[in-house]
C-alpha positions as CSV (number, residue, x, y, z in Angstrom):
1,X,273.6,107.5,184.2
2,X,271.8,103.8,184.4
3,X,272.2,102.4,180.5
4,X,268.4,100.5,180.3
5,X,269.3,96.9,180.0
6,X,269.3,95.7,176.1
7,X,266.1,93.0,175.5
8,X,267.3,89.8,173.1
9,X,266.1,90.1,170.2
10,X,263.4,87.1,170.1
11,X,264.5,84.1,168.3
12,X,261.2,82.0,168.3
13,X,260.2,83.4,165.1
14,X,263.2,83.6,163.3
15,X,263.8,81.0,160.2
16,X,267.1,79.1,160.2
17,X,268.5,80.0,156.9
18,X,268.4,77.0,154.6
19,X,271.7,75.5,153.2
20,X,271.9,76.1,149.3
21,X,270.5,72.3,147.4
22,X,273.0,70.6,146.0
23,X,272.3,67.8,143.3
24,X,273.8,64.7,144.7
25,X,276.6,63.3,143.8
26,X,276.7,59.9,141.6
27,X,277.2,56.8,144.0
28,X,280.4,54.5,144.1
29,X,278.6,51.7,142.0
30,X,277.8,54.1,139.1
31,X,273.8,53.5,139.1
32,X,273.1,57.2,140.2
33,X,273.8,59.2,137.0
34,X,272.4,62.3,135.1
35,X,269.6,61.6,132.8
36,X,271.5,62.5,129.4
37,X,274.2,59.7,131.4
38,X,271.9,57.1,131.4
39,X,270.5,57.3,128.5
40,X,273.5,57.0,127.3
41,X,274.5,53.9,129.3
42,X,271.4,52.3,128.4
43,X,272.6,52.5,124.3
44,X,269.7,54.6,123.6
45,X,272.0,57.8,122.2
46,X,274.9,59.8,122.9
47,X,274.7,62.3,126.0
48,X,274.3,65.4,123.2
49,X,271.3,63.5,121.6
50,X,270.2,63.0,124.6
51,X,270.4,66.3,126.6
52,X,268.9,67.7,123.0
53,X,266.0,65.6,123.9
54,X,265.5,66.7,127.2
55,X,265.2,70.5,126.2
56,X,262.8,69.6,123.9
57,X,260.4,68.3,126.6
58,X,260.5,64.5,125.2
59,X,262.0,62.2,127.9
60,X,259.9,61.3,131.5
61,X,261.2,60.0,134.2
62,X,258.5,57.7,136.7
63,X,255.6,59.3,134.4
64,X,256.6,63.3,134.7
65,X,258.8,65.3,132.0
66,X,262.2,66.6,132.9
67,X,263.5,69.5,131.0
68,X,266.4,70.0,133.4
69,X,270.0,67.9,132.0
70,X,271.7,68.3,135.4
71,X,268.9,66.0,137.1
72,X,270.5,62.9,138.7
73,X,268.5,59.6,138.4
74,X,269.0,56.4,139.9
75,X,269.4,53.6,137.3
76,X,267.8,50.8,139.2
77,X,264.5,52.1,140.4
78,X,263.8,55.3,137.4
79,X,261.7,54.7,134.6
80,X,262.6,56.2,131.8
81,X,260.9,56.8,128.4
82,X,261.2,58.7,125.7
83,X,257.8,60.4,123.5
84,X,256.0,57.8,125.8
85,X,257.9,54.6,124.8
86,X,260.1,52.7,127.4
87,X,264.0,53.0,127.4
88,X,265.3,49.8,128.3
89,X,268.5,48.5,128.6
90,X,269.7,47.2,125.1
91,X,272.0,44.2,124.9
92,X,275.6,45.5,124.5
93,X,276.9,45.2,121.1
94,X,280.9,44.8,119.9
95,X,282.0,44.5,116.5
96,X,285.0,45.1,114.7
97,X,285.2,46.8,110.7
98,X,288.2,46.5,108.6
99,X,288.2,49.9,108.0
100,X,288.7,51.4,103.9
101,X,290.8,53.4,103.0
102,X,288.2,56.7,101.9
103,X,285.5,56.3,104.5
104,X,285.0,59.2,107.2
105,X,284.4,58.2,110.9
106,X,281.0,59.6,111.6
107,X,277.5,58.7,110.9
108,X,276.9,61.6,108.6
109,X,278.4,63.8,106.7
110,X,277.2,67.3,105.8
111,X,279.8,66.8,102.5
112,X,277.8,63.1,101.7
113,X,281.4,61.3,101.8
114,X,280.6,57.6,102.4
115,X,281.1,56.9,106.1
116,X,282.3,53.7,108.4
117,X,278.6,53.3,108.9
118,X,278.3,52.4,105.4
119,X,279.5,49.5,105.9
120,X,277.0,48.4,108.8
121,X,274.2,47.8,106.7
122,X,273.8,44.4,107.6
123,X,273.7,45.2,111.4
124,X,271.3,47.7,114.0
125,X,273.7,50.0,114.0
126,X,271.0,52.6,115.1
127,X,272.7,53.3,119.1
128,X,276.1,52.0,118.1
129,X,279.4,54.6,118.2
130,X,283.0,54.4,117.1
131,X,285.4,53.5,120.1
132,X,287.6,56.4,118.4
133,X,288.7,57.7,115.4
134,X,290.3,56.7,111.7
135,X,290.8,59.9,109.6
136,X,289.5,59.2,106.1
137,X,293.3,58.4,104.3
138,X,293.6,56.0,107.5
139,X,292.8,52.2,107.1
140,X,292.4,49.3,109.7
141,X,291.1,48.1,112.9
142,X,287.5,50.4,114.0
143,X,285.4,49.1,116.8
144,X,282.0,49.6,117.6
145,X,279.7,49.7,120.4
146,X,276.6,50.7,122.5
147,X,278.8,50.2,126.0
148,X,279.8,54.0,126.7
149,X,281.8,52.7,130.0
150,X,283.7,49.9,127.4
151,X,284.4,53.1,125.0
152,X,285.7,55.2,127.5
153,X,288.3,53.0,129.1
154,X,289.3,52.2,125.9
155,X,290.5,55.6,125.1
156,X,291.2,56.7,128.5
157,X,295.3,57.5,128.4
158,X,295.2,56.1,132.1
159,X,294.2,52.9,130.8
160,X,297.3,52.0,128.5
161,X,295.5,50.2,126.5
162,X,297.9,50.1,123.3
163,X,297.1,51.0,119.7
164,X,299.8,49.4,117.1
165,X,299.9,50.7,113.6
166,X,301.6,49.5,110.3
167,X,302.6,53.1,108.8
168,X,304.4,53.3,105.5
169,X,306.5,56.4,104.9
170,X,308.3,58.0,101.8
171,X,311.8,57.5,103.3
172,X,314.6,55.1,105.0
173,X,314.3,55.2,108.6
174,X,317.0,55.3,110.7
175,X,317.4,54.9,114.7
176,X,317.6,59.0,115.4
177,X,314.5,59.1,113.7
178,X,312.9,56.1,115.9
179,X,314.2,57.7,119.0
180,X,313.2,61.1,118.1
181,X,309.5,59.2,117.9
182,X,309.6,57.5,121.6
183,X,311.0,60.3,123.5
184,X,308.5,63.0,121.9
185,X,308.4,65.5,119.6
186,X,306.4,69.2,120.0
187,X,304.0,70.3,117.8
188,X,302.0,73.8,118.6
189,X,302.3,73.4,122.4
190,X,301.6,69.3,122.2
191,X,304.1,66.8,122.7
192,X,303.5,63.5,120.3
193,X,305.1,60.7,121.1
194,X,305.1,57.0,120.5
195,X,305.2,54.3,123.1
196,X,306.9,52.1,120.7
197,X,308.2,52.4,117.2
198,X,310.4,49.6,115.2
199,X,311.5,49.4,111.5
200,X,309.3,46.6,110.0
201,X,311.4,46.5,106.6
202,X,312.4,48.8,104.0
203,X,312.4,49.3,100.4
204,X,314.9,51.7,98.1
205,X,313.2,54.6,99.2
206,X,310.3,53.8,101.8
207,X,310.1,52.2,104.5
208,X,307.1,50.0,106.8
209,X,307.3,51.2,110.5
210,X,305.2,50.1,113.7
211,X,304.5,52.2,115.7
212,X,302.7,52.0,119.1
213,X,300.8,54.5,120.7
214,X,299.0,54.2,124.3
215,X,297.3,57.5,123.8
216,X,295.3,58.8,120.0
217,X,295.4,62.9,119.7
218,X,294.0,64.0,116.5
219,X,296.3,62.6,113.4
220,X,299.2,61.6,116.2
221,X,301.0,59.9,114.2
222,X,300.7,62.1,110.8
223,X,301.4,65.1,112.5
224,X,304.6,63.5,114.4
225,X,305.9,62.1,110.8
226,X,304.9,65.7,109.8
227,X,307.0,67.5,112.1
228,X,310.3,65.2,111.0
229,X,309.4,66.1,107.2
230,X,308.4,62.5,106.6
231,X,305.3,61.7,104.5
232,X,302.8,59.0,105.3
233,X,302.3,56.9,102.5
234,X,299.6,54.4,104.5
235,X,298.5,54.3,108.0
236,X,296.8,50.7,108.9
237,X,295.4,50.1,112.9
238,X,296.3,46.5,112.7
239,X,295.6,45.9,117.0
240,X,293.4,47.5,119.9
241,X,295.3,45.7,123.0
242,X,295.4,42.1,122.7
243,X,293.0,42.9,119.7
244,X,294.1,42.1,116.6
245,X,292.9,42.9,112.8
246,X,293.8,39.4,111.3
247,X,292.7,38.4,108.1
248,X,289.4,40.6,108.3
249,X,288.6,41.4,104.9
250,X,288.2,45.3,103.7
251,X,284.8,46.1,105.0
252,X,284.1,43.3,106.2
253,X,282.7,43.3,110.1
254,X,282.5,41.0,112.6
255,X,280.9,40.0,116.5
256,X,284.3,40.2,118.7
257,X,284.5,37.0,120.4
258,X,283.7,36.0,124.3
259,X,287.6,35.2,124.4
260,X,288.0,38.5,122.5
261,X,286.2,40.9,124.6
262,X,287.4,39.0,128.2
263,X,290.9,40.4,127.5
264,X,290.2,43.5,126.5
265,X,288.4,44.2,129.5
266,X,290.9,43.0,131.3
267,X,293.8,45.3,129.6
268,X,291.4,48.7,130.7
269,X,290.5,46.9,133.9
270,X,286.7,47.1,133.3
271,X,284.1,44.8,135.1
272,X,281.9,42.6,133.3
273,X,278.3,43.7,132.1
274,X,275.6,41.8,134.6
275,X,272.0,41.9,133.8
């Protein structure tokens, strides 16, 4: 028995089946970024303010709304504006606060402490961020800034860009204790541990330390001291790299220098800002 020869099924009509869109990936130089991104790197508000923004229908890109936060833009051709005004690129800002002794590190406080920004009044502080964190018994050296990419590198542990700190603590230190410090100590699954740490001097029955870290988990140093039964006494953020606190009065804030900024962004291996 003959089988009847099978037909081909006809392809002319057929639809190739399209390839699932992808967003496209940000480009080498950095200028194709999400929209909460560039907001951000433009100093007009933090990527939560901004993607906040976004849902709420308030930010246009070339003239059209965009609700969506994954949409990529490219920095050098979009035009962005938020409820109809422009967002421009602002001038990057640096500055450096002695931090006091009782201040929180954030602009506000649901429990209306006084915060670091407190002592910004005389500047447009309105787009700038802490480059970190100083818990509220913690004193010392706080920057500032509108340049996310400066911020980041600044805290990225790849980086090893140092922190030094002047901590006082309630006993005599010895070298075990020192040791301890630099090779690590583990705390609820995290291991603190000190890059550097030298007896500054000592009293009858405290001591000044200096302690160096290249990383800054939450109360690193407090909870390390904690976990060798040692209480901290003071905790002052005297350097940020090559950057150091001075004579900078309490409260008092300052511009960092050309000089200033030059090395720092040469310590996190950052490019210059052009414009």
């Amino acid at each position: 028995m003959n089988e009847k020869p099978r037909r081909p099924k006809p392809t002319q009509n057929r639809r190739p089946t399209a390839a699932p869109a992808r967003k496209p990936a940000p480009s080498s130089s950095g200028k194709r970024v999400t929209l909460p991104r560039a907001l951000s790197k433009l100093g007009f508000c933090s990527r939560t303010q901004a993607e906040e923004l976004i849902r709420a229908g308030q930010v246009s890109v070339d003239g059209r709304t965009v609700t969506d936060i994954e949409a990529w833009i490219d920095l050098d051709t979009a035009k962005l504006a938020v409820d109809g005004k422009p967002v421009a690129a602002e001038a990057p800002v640096y500055l450096m606060l002695n931090k006091p002794r009782g201040l929180v590190t954030t602009r506000h406080d649901p429990q209306g402490r006084p915060t670091v920004f407190d002592c910004l009044k005389d500047f447009d502080h309105t787009h700038l961020s802490p480059v970190g964190r100083l818990d509220k018994a913690s004193e010392g050296l706080l920057l500032f800034t509108n340049d996310t990419q400066f911020a980041n590198a600044l805290l990225d542990p790849e980086t090893h860009v140092p922190k030094t700190y002047h901590v006082q603590i309630d006993t005599l230190v010895d070298d075990a204790m020192l040791k301890s410090m630099t090779r690590g100590i583990e705390q609820d699954g995290e291991t603190l541990k000190a890059r550097r740490a030298i007896k500054l001097r000592e009293g009858e029955k405290n001591s000044w330390l200096e302690i160096e870290l290249d990383e800054g988990k939450n109360r690193h140093i407090r909870r390390m001291l904690e976990v060798l039964n040692i209480t901290t006494l003071r905790l002052i953020r005297v350097a940020i790299g090559t950057l150091v606190l001075g004579d900078l009065e309490k409260g008092a804030v300052r511009a960092l220098s050309d000089a200033e900024l030059g090395d720092l962004r040469l310590q996190a291996s950052i490019r210059p800002i052009t414009r």
